[in-house]
C-alpha positions in Angstrom: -7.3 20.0 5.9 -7.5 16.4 5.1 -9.3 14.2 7.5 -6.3 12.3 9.7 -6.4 8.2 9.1 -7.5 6.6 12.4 -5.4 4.3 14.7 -6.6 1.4 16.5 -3.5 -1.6 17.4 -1.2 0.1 16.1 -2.9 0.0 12.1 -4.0 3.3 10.8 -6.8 3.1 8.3 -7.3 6.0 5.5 -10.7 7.9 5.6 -13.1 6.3 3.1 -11.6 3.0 3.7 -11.9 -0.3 5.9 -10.2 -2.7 7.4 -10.2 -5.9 9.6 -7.8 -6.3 12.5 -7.2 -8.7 14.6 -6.0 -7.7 18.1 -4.0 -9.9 19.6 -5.3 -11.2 23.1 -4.0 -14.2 24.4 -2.6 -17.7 23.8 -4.5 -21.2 23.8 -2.7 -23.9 25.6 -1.7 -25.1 22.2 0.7 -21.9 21.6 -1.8 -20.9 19.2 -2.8 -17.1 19.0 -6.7 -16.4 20.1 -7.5 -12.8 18.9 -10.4 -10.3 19.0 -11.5 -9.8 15.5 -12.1 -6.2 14.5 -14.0 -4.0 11.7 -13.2 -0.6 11.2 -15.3 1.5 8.8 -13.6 5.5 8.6 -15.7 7.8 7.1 -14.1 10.6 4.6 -15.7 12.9 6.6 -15.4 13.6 10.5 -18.5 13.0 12.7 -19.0 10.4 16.0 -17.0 7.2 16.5 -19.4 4.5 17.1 -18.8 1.2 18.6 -21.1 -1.7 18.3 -19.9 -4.8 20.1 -21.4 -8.4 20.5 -20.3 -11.4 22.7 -18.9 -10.0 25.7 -20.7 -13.1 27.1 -19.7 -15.6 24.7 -22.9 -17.8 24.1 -24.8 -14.9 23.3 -24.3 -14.9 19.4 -27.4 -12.8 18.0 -25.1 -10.1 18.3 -22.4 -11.4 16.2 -25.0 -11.9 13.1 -26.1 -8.1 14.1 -22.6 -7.1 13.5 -21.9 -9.4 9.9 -25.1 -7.7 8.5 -24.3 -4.2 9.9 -20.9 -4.1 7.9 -22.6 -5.5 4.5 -25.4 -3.1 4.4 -24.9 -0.7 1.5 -25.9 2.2 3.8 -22.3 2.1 5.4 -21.1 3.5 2.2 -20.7 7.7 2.4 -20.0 7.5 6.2 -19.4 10.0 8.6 -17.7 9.5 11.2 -16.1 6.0 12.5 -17.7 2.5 12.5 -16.1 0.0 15.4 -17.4 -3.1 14.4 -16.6 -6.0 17.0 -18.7 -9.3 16.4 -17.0 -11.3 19.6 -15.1 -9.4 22.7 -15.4 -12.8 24.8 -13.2 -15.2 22.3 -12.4 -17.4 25.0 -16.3 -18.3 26.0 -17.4 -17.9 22.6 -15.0 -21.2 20.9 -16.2 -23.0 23.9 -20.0 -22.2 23.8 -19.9 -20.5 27.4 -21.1 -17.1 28.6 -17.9 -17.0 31.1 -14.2 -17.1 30.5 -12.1 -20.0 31.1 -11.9 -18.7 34.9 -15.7 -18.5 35.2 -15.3 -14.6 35.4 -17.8 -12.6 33.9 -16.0 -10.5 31.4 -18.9 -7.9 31.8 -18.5 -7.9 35.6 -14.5 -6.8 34.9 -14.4 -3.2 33.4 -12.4 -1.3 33.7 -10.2 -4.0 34.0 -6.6 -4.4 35.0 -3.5 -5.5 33.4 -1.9 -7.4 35.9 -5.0 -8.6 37.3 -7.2 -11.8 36.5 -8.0 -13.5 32.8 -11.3 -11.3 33.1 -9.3 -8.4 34.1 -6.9 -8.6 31.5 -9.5 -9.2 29.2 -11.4 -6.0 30.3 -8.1 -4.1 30.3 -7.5 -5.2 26.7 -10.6 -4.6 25.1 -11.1 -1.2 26.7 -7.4 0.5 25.7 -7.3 -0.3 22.7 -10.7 0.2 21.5 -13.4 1.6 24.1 -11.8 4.4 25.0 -11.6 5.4 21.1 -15.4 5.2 20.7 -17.8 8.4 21.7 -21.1 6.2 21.5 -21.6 2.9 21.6 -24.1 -0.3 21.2 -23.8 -3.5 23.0 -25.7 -6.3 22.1 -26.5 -9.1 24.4 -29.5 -12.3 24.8 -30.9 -13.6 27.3 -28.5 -15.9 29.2 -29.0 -19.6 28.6 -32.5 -21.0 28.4 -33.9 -18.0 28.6 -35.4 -15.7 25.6 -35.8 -11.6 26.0 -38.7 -9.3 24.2 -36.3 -7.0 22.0 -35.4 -4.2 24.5 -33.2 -1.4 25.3 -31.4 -1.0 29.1 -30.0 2.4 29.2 -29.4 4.6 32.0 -31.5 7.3 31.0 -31.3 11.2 31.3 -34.3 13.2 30.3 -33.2 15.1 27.2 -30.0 13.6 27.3 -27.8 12.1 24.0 -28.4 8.2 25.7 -32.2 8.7 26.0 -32.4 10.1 22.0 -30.0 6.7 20.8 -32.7 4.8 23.3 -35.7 6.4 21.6 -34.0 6.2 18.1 -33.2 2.6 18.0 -37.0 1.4 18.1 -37.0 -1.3 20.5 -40.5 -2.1 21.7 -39.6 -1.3 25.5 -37.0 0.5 27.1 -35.8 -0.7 30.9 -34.7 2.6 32.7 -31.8 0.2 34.1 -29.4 1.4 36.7 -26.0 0.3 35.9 -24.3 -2.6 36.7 -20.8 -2.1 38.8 -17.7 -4.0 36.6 -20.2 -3.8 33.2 -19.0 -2.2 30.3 -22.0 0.1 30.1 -21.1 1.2 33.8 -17.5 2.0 32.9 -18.5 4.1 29.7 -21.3 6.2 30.8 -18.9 7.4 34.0 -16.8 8.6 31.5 -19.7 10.2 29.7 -20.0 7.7 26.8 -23.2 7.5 25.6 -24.0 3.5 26.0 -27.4 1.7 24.7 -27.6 -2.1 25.8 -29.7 -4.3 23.4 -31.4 -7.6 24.9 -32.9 -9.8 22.8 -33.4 -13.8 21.9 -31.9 -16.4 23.6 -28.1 -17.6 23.8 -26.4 -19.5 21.6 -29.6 -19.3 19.0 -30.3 -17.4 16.2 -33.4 -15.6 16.8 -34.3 -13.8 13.4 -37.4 -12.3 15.5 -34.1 -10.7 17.3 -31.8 -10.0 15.1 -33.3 -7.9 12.1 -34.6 -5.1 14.5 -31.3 -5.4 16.1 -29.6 -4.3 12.9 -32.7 -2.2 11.7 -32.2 -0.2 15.3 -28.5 0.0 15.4 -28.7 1.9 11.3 -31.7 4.4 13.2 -29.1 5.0 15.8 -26.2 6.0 13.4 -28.8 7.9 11.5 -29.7 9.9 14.5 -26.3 10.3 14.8 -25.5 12.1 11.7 -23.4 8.7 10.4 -25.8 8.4 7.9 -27.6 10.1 5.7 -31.3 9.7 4.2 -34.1 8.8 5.4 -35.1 5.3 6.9 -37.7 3.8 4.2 -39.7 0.9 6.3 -42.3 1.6 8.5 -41.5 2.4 11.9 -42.4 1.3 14.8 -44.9 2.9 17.3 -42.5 5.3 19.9 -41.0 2.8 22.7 -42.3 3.1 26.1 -40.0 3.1 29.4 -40.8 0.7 32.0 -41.1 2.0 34.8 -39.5 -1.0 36.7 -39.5 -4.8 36.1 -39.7 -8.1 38.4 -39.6 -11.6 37.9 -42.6 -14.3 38.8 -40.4 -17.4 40.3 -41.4 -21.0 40.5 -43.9 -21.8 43.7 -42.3 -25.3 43.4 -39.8 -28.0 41.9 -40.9 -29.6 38.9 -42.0 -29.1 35.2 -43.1 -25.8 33.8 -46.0 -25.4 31.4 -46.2 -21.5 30.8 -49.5 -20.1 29.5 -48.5 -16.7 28.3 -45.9 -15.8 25.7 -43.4 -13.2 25.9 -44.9 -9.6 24.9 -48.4 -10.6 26.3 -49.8 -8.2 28.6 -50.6 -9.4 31.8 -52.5 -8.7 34.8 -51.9 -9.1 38.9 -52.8 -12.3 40.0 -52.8 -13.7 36.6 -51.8 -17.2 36.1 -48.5 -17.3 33.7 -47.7 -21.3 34.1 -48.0 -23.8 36.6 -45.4 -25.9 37.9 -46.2 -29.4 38.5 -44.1 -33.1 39.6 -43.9 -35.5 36.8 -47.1 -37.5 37.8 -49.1 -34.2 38.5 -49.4 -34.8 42.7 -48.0 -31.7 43.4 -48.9 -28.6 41.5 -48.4 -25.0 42.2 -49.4 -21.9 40.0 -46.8 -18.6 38.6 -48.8 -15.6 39.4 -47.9 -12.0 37.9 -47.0 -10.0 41.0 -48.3 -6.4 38.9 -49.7 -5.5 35.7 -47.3 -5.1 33.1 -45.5 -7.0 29.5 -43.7 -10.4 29.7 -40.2 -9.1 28.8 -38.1 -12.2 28.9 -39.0 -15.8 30.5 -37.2 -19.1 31.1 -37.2 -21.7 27.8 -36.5 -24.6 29.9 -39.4 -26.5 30.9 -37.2 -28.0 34.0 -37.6 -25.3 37.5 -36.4 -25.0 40.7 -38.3 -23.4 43.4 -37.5 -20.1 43.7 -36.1 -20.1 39.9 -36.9 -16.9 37.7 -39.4 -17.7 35.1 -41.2 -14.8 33.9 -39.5 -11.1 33.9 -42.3 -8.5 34.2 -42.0 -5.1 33.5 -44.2 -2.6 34.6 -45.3 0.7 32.4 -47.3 3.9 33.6 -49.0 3.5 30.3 -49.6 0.1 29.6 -51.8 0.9 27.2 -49.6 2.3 24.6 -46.7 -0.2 25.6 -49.1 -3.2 24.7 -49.5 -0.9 21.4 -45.7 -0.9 20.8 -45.3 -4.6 21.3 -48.0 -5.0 19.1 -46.6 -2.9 16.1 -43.5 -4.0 16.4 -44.5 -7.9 16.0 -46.6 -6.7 12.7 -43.7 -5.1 11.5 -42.1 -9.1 11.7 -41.7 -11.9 9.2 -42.3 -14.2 9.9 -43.4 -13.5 13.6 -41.9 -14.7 16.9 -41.9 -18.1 18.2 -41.4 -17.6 21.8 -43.0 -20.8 23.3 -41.3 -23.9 23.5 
């Protein structure tokens, strides 16, 4: 029997074919139409349906260039299965720089949404009918929020043996957070429903971190591979096996004043360490960060400017730091050119 065409909007696209579609969303106050611009790649033959999605917070762009070179790489072509490609979900934030929509909602604080509820919740409501309940796995790409810069890293709710922890473990991420979902997230609304969901963090917003964004696409083709999307085998080198933090904190600023940080991110660092100090202009008052465990410097503020109290450094902590050091350190060799993480 031949393979049924698949629907999403209302457009049905043939297998072995693709198509862009643009699904409506809203209006600007100039009466002109603001959309959410999708990809669909159907496969001749049957297999998962996969969605990959970037800029639910709209400053966090990495994600879209994840998505443009996902649906140019020649591996797409003999498919199985269906490819939902969205580069932006948060159109509203992402034409006006902003993580937030236009009501200060956090669109990933929304799901499952409503459609007689806020701009967020409309938002959420939209996105979901018409194309997250359609997907059986899915990848959501993210950043760090503004002025702040993530280690490449999967957060995945995780289930020993289970279909999320072999996406998590296929992806090749240097770490993988363990991470407890999020009420209102997208992740949280898709794995209650059993939807496998992998969350990729990494670079800054609204930068282009190439550091960031080639594992992102490199990890995204393992997944669909493991999936049976794809076939063949991958030919680069991979990466040492990710390891799972066992939990992660952050170091905050002892003070108000300047930073100057003295660790990058992906070092390895030690309780009581020293990771910056924070000091007034003229240098009267100064107080040291400290690591409060051993662990990896997964993510940390790029603005020099701090408040006390501010996050600065994210920690995460491993039962084998040893071989998570190991990771980190295979996966920057496997880089060109390598990361740039300090100001």
């Amino acid at each position: 029997m031949p393979r049924a065409p698949f629907d999403l909007a209302g457009v049905a696209i043939a297998p072995g074919s693709r198509t862009q579609i643009d699904v409506p969303a809203a209006r600007l106050y100039t009466h002109a139409p603001l959309s959410i611009p999708v990809e669909v790649v159907h496969g001749r033959q049957a297999g998962p349906t996969l969605l990959v999605c970037g800029g639910i917070h709209g400053d966090e762009i990495n994600g879209v260039e994840i998505v443009r070179r996902l649906l140019r790489s020649r591996q797409l072509q003999g498919l199985r299965g269906t490819l939902i490609a969205v580069p932006i979900v948060n159109v509203f934030g992402f034409v006006q720089n902003s993580r937030y929509l236009p009501d200060r909602r956090d669109l990933n604080r929304c799901f499952p949404g409503s459609e007689s509820g806020s701009l967020g919740g409309r938002m959420a409501a939209l996105f979901r009918e018409a194309i997250v309940d359609q997907a059986t796995h899915i990848v959501d790409l993210h950043t760090g929020a503004i002025h702040r810069t993530n280690l490449p890293q999967i957060r995945a709710q995780l289930v020993a043996g289970g279909e999320t922890e072999r996406m998590a473990n296929a992806f090749g991420a240097p770490v993988i957070l363990n991470a407890e979902l999020r009420e209102g997230s997208l992740r949280h609304y898709a794995q209650n429903r059993g939807i496998p969901v992998l969350t990729y963090e990494a670079g800054e917003a609204l930068r282009f971190d190439e550091w960031a964004i080639t594992p992102g696409v490199r990890g995204v083709l393992r997944v669909m591979r493991r999936l049976g999307m794809l076939s063949g085998e991958h030919r680069r080198r991979e990466p040492p096996a990710a390891e799972v933090a066992n939990g992660s904190s952050w170091a905050r600023a002892p003070i108000d004043g300047i930073l100057r940080p003295r660790v990058r991110l992906g070092a390895r660092v030690a309780r009581g360490e020293v990771l910056g100090r924070v000091a007034d202009p003229f240098g009267n008052a100064e107080g040291e960060v400290l690591a409060m465990a051993d662990g990896i410097v997964i993510g940390m503020s790029r603005l020099p400017l701090a408040n006390e109290g501010e996050a600065l450094f994210h920690i995460a902590r491993f039962d084998a730091i040893e071989e998570a050091q190991s990771a980190i350190e295979g996966f920057h060799s496997s880089l060109e050119p390598p990361p740039d993480p300090l100001y």
